[in-house]
C-alpha positions as CSV (number, residue, x, y, z in Angstrom):
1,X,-86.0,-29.2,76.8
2,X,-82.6,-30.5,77.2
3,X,-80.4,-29.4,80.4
4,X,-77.0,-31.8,79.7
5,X,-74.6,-29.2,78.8
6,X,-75.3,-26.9,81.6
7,X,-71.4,-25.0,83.3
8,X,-73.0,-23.0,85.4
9,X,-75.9,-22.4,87.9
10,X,-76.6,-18.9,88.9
11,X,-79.4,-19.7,92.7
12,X,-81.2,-16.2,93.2
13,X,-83.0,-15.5,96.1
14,X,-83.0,-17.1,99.9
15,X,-84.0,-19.5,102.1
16,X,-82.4,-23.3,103.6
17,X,-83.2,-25.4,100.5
18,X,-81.6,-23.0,97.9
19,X,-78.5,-23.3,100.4
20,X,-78.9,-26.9,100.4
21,X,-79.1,-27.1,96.7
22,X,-76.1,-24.7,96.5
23,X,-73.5,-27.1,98.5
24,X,-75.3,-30.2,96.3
25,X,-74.3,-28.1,93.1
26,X,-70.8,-27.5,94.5
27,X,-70.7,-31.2,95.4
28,X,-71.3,-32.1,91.2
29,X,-68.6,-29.5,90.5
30,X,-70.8,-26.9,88.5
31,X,-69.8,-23.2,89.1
32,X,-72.7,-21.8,91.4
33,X,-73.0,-18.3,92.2
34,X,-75.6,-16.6,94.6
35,X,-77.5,-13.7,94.2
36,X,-79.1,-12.4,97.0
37,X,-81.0,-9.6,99.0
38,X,-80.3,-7.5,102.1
39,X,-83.1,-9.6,103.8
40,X,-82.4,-13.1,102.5
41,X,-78.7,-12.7,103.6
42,X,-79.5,-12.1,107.2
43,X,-82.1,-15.2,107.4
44,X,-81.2,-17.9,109.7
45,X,-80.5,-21.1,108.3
46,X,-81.2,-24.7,109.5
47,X,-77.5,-24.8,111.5
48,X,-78.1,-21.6,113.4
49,X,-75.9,-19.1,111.1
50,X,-77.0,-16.5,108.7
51,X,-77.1,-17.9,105.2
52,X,-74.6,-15.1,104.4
53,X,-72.2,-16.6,106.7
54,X,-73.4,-20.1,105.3
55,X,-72.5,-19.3,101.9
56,X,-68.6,-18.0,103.1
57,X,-68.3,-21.0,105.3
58,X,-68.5,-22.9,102.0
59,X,-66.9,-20.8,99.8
60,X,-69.7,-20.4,97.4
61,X,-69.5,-17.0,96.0
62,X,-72.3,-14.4,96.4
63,X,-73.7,-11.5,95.7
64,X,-76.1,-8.7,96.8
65,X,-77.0,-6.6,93.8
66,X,-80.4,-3.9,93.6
67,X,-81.3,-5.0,90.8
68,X,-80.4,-8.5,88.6
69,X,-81.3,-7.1,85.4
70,X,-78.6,-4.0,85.5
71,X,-75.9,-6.1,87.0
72,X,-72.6,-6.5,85.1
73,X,-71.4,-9.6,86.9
74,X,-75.1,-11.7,86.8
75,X,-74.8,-10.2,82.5
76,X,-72.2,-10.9,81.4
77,X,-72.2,-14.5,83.1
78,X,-75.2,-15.4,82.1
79,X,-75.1,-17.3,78.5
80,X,-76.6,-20.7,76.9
81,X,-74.3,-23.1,79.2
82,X,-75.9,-21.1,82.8
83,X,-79.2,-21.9,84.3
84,X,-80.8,-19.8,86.4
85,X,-83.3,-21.2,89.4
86,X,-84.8,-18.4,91.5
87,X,-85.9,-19.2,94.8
88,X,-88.0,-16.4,96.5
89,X,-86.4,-14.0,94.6
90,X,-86.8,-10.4,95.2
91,X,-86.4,-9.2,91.1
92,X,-88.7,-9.3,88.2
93,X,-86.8,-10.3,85.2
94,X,-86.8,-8.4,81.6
95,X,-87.4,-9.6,78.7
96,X,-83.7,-9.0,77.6
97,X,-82.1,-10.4,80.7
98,X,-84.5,-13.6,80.1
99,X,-83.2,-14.2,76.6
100,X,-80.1,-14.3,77.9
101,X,-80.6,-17.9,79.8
102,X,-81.8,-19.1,76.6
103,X,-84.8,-20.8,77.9
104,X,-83.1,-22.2,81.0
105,X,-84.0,-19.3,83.9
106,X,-86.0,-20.8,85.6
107,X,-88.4,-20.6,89.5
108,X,-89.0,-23.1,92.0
109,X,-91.9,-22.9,93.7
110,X,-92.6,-25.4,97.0
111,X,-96.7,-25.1,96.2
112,X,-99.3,-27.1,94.3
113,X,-99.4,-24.7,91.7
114,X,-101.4,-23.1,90.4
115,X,-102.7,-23.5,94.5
116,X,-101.7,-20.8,96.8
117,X,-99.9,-18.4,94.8
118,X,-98.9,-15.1,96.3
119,X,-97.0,-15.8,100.0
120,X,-97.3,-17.1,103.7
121,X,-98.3,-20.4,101.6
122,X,-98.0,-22.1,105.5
123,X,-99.9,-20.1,107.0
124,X,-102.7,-20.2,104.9
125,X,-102.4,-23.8,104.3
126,X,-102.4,-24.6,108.0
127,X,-105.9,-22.0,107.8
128,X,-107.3,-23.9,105.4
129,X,-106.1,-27.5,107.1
130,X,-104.8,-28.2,104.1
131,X,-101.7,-30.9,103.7
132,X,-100.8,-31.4,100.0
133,X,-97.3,-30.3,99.1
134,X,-95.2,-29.9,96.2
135,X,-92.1,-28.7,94.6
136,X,-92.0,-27.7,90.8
137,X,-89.6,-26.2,88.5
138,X,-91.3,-23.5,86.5
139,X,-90.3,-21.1,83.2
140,X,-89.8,-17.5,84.5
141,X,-91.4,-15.8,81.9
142,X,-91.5,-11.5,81.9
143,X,-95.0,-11.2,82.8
144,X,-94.0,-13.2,86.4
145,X,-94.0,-10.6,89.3
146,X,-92.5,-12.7,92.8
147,X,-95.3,-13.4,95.0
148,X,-98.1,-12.0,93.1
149,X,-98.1,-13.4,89.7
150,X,-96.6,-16.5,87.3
151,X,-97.8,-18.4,83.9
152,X,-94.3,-19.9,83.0
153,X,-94.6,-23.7,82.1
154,X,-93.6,-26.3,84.5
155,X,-90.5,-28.3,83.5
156,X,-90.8,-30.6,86.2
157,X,-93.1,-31.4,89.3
158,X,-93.8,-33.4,92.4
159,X,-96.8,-34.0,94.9
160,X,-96.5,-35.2,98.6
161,X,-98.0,-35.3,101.5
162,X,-97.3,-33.2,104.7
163,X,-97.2,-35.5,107.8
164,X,-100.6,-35.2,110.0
165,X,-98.5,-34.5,113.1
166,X,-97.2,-31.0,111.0
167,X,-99.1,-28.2,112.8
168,X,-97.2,-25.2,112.7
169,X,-95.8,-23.8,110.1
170,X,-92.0,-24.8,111.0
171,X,-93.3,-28.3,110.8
172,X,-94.5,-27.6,107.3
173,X,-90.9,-25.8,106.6
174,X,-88.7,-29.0,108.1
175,X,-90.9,-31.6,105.9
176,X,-90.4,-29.6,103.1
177,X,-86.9,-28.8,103.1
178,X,-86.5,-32.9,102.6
179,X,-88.8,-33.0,100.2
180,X,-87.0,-30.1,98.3
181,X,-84.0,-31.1,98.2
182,X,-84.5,-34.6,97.5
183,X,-86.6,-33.0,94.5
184,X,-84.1,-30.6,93.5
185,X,-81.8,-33.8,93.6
186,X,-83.6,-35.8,91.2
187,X,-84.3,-32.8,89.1
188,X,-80.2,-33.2,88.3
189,X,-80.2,-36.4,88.0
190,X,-82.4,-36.5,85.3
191,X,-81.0,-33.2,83.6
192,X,-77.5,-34.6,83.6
193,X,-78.7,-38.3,82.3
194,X,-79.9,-36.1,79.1
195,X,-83.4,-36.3,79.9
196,X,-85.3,-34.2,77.3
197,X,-88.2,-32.2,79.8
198,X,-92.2,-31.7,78.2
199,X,-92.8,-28.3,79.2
200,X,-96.6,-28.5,80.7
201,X,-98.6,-25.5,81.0
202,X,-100.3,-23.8,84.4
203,X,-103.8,-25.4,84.7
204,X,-105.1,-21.8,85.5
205,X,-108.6,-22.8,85.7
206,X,-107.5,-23.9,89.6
207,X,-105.8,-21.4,90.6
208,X,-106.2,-19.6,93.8
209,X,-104.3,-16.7,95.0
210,X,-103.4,-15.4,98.6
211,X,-101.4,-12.3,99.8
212,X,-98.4,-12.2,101.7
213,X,-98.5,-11.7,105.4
214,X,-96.6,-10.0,108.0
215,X,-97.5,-11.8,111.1
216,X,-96.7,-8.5,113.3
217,X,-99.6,-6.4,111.6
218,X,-101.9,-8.8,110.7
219,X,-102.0,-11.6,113.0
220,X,-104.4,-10.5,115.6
221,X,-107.1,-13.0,117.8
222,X,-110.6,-12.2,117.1
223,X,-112.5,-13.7,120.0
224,X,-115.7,-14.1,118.3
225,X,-114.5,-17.0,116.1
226,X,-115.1,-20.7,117.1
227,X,-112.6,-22.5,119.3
228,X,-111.1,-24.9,116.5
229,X,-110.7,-21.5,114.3
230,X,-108.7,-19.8,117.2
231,X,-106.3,-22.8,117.1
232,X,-106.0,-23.0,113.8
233,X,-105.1,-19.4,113.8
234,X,-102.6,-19.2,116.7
235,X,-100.7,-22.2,115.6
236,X,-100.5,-20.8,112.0
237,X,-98.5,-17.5,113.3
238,X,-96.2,-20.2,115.3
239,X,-92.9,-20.5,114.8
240,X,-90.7,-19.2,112.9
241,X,-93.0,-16.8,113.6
242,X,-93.5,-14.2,116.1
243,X,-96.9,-15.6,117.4
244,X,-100.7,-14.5,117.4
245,X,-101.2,-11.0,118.4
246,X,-103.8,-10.0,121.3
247,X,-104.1,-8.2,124.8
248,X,-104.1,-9.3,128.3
249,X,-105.1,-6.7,130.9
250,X,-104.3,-4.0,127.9
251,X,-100.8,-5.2,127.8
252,X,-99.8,-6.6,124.0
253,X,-98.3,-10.5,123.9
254,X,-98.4,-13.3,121.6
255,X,-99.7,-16.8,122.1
256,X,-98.0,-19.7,120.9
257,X,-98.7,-23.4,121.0
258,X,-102.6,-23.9,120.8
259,X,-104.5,-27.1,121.5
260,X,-108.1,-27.9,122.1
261,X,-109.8,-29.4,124.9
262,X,-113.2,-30.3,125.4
263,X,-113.6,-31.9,128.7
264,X,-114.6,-28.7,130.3
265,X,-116.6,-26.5,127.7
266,X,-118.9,-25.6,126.3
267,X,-118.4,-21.8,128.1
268,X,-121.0,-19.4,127.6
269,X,-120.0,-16.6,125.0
270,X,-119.0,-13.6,128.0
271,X,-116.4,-16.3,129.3
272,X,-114.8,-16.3,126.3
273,X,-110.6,-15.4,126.7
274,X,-110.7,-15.9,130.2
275,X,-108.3,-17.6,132.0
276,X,-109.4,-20.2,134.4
277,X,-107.1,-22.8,135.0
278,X,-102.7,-22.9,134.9
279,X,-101.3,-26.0,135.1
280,X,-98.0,-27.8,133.9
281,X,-100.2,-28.3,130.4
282,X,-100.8,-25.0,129.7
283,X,-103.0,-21.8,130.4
284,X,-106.8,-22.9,129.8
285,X,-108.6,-20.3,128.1
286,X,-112.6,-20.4,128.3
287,X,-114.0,-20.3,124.8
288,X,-117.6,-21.0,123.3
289,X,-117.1,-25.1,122.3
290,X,-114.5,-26.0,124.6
291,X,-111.5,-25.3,126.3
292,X,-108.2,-23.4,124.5
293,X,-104.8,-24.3,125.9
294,X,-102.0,-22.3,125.2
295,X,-98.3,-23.3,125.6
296,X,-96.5,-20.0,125.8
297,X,-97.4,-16.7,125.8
298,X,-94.6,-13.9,125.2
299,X,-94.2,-10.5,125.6
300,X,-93.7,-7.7,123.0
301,X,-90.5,-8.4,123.1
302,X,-91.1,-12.5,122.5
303,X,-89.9,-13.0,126.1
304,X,-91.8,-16.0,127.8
305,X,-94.4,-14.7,130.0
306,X,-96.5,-17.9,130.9
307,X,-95.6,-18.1,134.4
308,X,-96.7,-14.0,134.9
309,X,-100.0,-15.2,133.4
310,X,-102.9,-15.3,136.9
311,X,-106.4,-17.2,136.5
312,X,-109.5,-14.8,136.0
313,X,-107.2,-12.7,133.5
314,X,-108.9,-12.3,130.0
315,X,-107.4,-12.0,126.3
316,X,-109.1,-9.9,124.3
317,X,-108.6,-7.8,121.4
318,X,-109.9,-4.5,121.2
319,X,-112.4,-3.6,117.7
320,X,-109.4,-1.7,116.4
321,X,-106.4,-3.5,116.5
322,X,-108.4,-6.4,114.0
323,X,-109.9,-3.9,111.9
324,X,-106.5,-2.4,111.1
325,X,-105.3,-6.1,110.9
326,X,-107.9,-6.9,108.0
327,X,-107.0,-3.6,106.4
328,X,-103.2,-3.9,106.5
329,X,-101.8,-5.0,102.8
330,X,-98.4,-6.5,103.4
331,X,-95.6,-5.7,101.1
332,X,-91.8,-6.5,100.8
333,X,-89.2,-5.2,99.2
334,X,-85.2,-6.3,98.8
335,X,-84.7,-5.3,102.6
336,X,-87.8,-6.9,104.0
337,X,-90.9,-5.5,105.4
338,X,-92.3,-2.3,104.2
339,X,-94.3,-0.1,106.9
């Protein structure tokens, strides 16, 4: 597959590197147009601003249609000089609005496919300790549903390494978005210099699938787990995300910035989620191997709490919030999360 003679690059979807790879596009002088969702637009980018107001800032024209494969403008532009690269896109794509892109429509996907398809690939990652990353351009084909399912061929791929200091899933998102880019990058390079792509196909016989999250339903404490699972838990619902769900004194808040600590432990299992010792460090939280220390805990409202926090408090989460957490299926639509 040969991408030399490409006018114009239609970027579908959201996020910081498909804004990136917008104002690179812009920068080679192709026609780039954006097509976007309600949600995507009002994400915050890397410089603070929506990427709505990103994309006016640079003049790149946008757009925010319901659905891709009705729209007049993303038709009738589409043809054998556009490619199309969808990043986190909210559409499923026919058959007949495929054919139009003539091969070149196209995903990228920031996973070690066929590894952790579905969504929340940080946060299950960071689970799962796991630090491979990897960027790939992949055939959008019409049996691919976003976030649930994809067999397209890959066109072109990369592996690396997220650093070991990465533990939260903003770390994760700030090495990748050099990676990405500098991926995305090279992926034009090579296009332009003629370079004629081996489609390979999906080694399916590795693939592994997990669901999408929403970190306000389902990301509640269970007390009973070991103490390197509870930091590997409250650090994976970090930042950019709201934090790790549970109760103090009945009240709701959200823990944030987990370490462990053994000096002190092991704690019998009834001193588990108490709080015994505040300090500049952190609040020290007695669990079964050792000692939990939490940076910040926030409010409801993700107002910083830590200094209301007294010693011989206990978190704990009651049987019911974690059984409706392990129930809950998360789903998203075009203007984010559905109830």
């Amino acid at each position: 597959m040969k991408l030399n003679n490409i006018k114009t690059v239609y970027l579908m979807g959201g996020g910081g590197t498909m804004l990136g790879f917008a104002k690179e596009l812009q920068a080679r002088k192709y026609e780039v147009v954006v097509f976007t969702s309600p949600r995507h637009s009002k994400e915050i980018m890397p410089g603070g601003a929506t990427l709505a107001r990103e994309l006016d800032g640079a003049a790149i024209p946008w757009r925010m249609p319901e659905d891709v494969n009705t729209d007049s403008v993303f038709l009738e532009g589409a043809t054998s000089l556009t490619m199309g690269i969808g990043f986190g896109e909210v559409w499923t794509f026919t058959r007949k609005t495929i054919d139009r892109f003539d091969g070149k429509l196209f995903d990228f996907m920031g996973i070690p496919l066929p590894r952790y398809r579905g969504g929340a690939h940080y946060t299950w990652q960071i689970l799962r300790q796991n630090r491979l990353g990897a960027c790939n351009i992949q055939v959008i084909n019409e049996f691919m549903v976003q976030g649930e399912f994809d067999s397209g061929e890959i066109v072109f791929s990369r592996e690396y390494r997220f650093p070991d200091s990465a533990r939260i899933p903003q770390d994760y998102f700030n090495a990748a978005h050099k990676e990405e880019l500098a991926f995305l990058k090279e992926f034009m390079d090579r296009a332009e210099q003629g370079e004629d792509f081996v489609l390979s196909p999906v080694p399916e016989k590795y693939s592994m699938y997990f669901p999408r999250l929403n970190t306000i339903k389902q990301g509640w404490i269970d007390w009973s787990w070991n103490t390197r699972d509870l930091a590997l838990f409250i650090n994976a619902f970090d930042d950019p995300y709201a934090g790790a769900s549970t109760e103090l004194d009945g009240r709701l808040v959200r823990l944030k910035q987990a370490r462990i600590e053994t000096i002190d432990g092991p704690f019998h299992p009834f001193m588990t989620g108490l709080v015994y010792r505040i300090n500049s460090t952190g609040v020290y939280i007695a669990t079964p191997q050792g000692s939990l220390i939490i940076g910040r805990v926030l409010d409801e409202a993700g107002q910083d709490m830590t200094s209301a926090v007294k010693t011989g408090q206990r978190f704990f989460t009651p049987m019911a919030r974690l059984e409706a957490a392990m129930t809950f299926h998360a789903q998203y639509d075009a203007k984010g999360a559905k109830a």
